[in-house]
Backbone bond lengths (Angstrom), bond angles and torsions (degrees), N, CA, C in turn:
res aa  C-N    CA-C-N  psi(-1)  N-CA   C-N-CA  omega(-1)  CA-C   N-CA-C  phi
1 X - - - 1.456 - - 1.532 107.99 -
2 X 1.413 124.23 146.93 1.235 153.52 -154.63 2.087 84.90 -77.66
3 X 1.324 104.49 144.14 1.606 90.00 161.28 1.225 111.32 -135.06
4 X 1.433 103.93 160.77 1.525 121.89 -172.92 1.679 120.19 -32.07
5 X 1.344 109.75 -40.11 1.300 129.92 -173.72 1.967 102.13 -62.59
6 X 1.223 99.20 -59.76 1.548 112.66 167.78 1.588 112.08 -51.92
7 X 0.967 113.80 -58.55 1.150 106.86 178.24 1.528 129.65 -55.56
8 X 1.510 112.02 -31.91 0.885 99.21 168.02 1.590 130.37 -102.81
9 X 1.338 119.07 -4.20 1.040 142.78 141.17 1.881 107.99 -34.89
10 X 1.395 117.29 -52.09 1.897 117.84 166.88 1.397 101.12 -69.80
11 X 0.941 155.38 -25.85 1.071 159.93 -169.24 1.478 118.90 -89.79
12 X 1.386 105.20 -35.41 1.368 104.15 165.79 1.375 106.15 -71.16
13 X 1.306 124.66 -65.29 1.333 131.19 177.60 1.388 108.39 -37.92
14 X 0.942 140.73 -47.58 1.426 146.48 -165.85 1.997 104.55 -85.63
15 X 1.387 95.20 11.95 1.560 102.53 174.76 1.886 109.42 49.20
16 X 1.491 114.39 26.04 1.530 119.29 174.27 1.165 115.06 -87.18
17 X 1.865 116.44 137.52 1.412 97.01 166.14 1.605 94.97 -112.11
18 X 1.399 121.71 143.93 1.377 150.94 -139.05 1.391 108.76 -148.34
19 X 2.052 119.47 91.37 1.381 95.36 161.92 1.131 135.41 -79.40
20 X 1.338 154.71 -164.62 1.219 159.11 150.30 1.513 110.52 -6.66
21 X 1.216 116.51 -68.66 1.332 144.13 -169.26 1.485 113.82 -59.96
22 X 1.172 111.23 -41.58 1.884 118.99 179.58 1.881 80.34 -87.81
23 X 1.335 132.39 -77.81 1.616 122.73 -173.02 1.372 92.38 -19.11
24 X 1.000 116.72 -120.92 1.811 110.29 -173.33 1.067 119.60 20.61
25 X 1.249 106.35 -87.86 1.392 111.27 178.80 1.507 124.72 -64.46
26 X 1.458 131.48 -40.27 1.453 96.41 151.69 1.468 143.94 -74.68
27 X 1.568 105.80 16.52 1.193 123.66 -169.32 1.615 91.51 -83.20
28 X 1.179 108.28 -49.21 1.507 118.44 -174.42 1.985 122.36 -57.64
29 X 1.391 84.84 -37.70 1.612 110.08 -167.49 1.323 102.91 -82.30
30 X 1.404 126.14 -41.78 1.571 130.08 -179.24 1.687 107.99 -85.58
31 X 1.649 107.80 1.42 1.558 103.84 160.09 1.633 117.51 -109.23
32 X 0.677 105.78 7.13 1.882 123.04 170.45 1.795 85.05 -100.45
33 X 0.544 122.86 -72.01 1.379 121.22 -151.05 2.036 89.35 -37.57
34 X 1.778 94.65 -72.48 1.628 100.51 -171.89 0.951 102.81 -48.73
35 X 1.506 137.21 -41.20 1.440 111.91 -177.35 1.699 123.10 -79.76
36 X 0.728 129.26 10.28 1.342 144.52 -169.39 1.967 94.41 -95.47
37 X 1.661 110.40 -63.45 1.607 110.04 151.72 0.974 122.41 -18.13
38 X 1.129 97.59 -70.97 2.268 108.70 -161.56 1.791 89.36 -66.61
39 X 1.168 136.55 -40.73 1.320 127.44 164.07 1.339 113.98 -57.07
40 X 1.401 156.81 -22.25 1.272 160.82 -164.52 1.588 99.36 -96.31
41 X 1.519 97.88 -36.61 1.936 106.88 -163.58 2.074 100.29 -63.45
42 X 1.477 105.23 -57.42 1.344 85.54 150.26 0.907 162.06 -74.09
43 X 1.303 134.07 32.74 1.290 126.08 -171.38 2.372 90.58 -108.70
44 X 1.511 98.11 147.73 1.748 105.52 -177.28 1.347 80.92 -72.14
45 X 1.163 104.17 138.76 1.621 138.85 149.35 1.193 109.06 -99.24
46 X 1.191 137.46 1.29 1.832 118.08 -140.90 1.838 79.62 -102.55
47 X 1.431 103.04 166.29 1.724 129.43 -157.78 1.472 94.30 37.41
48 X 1.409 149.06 5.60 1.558 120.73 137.91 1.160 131.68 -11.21
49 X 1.160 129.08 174.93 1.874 118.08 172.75 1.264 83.32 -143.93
50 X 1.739 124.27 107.45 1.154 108.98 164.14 1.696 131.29 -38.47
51 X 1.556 128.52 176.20 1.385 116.13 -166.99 1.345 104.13 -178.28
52 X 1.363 115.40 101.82 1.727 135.07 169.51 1.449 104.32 -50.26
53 X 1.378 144.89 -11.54 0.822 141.04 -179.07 2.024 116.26 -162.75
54 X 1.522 105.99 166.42 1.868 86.88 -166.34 1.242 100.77 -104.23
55 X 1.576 132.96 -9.15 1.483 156.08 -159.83 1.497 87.41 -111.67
56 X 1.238 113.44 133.57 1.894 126.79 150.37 1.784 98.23 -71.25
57 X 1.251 92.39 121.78 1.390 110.39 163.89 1.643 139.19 -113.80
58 X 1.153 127.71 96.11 1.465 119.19 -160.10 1.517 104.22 -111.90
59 X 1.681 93.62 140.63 1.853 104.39 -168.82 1.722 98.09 -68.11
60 X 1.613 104.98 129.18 1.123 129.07 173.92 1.519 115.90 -82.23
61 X 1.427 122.54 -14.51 1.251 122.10 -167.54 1.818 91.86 -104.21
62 X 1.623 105.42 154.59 1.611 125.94 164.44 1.006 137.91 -56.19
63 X 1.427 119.73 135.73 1.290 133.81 -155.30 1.270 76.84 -57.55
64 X 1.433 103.79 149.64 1.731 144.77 148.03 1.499 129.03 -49.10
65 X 1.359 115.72 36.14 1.632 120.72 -155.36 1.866 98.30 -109.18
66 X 1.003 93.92 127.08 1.612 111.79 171.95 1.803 113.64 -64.20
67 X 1.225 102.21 141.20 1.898 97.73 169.88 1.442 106.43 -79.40
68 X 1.174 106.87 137.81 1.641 127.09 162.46 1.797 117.54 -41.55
69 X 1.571 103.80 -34.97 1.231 121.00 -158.80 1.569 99.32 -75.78
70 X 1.323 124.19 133.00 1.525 120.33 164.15 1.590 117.98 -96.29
71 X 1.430 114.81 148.49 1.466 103.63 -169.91 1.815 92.67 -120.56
72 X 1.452 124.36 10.26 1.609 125.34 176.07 1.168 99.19 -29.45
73 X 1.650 120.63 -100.69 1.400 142.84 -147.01 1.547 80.63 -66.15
74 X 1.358 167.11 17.58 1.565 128.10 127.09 1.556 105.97 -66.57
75 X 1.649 105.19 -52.74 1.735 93.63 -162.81 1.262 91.18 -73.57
76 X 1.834 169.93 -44.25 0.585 135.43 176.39 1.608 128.63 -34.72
77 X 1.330 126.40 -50.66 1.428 137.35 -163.32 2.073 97.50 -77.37
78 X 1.622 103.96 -13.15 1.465 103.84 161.69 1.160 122.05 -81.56
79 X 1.030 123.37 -19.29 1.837 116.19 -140.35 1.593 80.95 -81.51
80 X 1.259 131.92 -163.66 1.339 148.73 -146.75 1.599 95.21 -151.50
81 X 1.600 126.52 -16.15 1.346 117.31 -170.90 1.626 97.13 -173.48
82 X 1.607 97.90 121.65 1.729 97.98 -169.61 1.815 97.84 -139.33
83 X 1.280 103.44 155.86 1.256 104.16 178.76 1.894 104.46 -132.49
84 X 1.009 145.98 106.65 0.944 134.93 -179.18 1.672 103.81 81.05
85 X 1.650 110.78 -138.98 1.232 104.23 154.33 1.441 117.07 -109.07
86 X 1.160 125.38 40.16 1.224 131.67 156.99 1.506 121.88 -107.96
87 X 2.006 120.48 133.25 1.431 131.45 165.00 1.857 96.31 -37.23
88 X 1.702 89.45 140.17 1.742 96.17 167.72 1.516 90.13 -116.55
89 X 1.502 97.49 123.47 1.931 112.18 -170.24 1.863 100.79 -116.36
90 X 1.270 125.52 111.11 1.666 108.48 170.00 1.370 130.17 -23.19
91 X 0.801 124.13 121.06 1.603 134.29 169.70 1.791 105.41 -35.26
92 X 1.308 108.36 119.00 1.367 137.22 -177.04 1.917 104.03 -66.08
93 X 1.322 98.41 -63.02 1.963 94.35 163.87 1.283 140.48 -88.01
């Protein structure tokens, strides 16, 4: 079991102020918890497949594919100041 000292020692860290009465009780609650762990620690995992998630999830949104179409020579024939085929933009320094 978790002790008082610890507990409030997380509690400091966790910037809580905690009387007597809540200590207890998360003294109690954060030792169910670890033991509930040390129950998880055994159970075989092995040929598991680890898994970022417990649901199969597949991306719903569209492939990432660029248009063929070029739009240069419009914004070029826009820009206000061109050098080649590159925008002429004021010098930044």
């Amino acid at each position: 079991m978790i002790s008082k000292e610890e507990v409030q020692h997380i509690a400091k860290l966790a910037r809580l102020g905690l009387n007597d009465e809540e200590i207890e009780r998360t003294q109690k609650e954060l030792s169910a918890i670890l033991d509930y762990i040390e129950q998880l620690k055994e159970i075989n995992t092995e040929g598991v497949e680890p898994t970022s998630h417990s649901v199969v999830i597949e991306n719903v949104l569209r492939e990432d594919i660029g248009k063929p179409e070029r739009q240069e020579k419009k914004l070029l024939e826009m820009s206000p100041q061109k050098k080649d085929n590159y925008f002429k933009v004021k010098p930044i320094f």
